[in-house]
N, C-alpha and C positions, 0 to 999 in steps of 0.2 A: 064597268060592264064588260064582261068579255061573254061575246056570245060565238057560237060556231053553229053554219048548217050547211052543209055541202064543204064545198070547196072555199064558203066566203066565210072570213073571220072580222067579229067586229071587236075592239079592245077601243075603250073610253080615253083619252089625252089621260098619260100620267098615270090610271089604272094598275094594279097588282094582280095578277091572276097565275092561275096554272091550265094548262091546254092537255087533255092528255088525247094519246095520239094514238089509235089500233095499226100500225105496219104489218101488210103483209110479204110474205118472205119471198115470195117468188121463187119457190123452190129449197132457200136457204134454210137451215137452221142458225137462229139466232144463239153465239155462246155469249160470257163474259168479255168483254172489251168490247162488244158491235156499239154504234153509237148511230143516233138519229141526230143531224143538223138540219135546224131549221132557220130559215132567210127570208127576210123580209126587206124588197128592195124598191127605188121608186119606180115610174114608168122608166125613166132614163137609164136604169140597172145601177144607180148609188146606194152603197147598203144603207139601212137603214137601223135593221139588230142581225144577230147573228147568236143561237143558243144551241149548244150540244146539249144531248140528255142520254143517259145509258137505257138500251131494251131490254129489258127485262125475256124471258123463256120465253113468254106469250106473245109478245110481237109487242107490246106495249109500251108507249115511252113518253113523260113528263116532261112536258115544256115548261118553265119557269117564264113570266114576265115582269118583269121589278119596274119602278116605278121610272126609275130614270129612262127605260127602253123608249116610253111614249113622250114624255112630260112635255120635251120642247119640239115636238115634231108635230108638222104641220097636219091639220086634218085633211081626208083625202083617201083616195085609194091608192094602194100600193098592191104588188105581186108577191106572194114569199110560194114558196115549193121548201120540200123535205128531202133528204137522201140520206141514204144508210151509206156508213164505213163498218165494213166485215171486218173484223181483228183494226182496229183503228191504233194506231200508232200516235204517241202526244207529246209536247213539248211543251213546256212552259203554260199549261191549261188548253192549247190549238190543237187540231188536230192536225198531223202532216205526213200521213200516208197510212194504207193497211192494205188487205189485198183483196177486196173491190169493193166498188160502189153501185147501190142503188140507187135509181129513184122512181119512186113505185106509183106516184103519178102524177099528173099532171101540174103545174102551177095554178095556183090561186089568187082570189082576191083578197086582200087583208085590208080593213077600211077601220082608218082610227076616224073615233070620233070626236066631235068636239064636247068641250065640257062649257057648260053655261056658270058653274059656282066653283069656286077657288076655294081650297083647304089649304 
């Protein structure tokens, strides 16, 4: 189950999903290489995933959740928030500089859930 309303996201233990995300620019025009990171960490700020996705012209951008992201983590709420990298710069798949960063608002809730039946 991955569900989204507001600012709260809920993703089932272990779940696969995709998240897509409306960014807006704040002024900017989004070109080729902007990129949307998205983070999801505990109360204590331990990450817990961490997903780059490319935006597309429209402000639009696909989050990927793979199964491994949730499977052994505990149920619970967690924080994740998004930020834009304009012209993002990469190394080895990370990203590690461009020339600036958004972030368009506020942090959230992200609430895994538990799963009652094992596949």
């Amino acid at each position: 189950m991955l569900k989204r309303i507001g600012r709260t996201i809920w993703l089932s233990q272990g779940d696969t999903g995709a998240l897509v995300l409306r960014v807006r620019s704040q002024g900017y025009a989004f070109a080729d290489g902007d990129k949307a990171v998205f983070t999801v960490r505990t109360p204590k700020g331990r990450l817990v995933m961490e997903r780059c996705a490319d935006i597309e012209a429209d402000g639009r951008a696909v989050v990927p959740f793979l199964n491994a992201d949730t499977e052994g983590a505990a149920a619970g709420n967690y924080r994740w928030d998004v930020r834009i990298v304009l012209g993002a710069e990469t190394a080895d798949g990370r990203i590690t500089g461009g020339r600036a960063v958004i972030t368009p608002l506020p942090p959230g809730v992200f609430r895994i859930v538990e799963t009652v039946g094992r596949v």
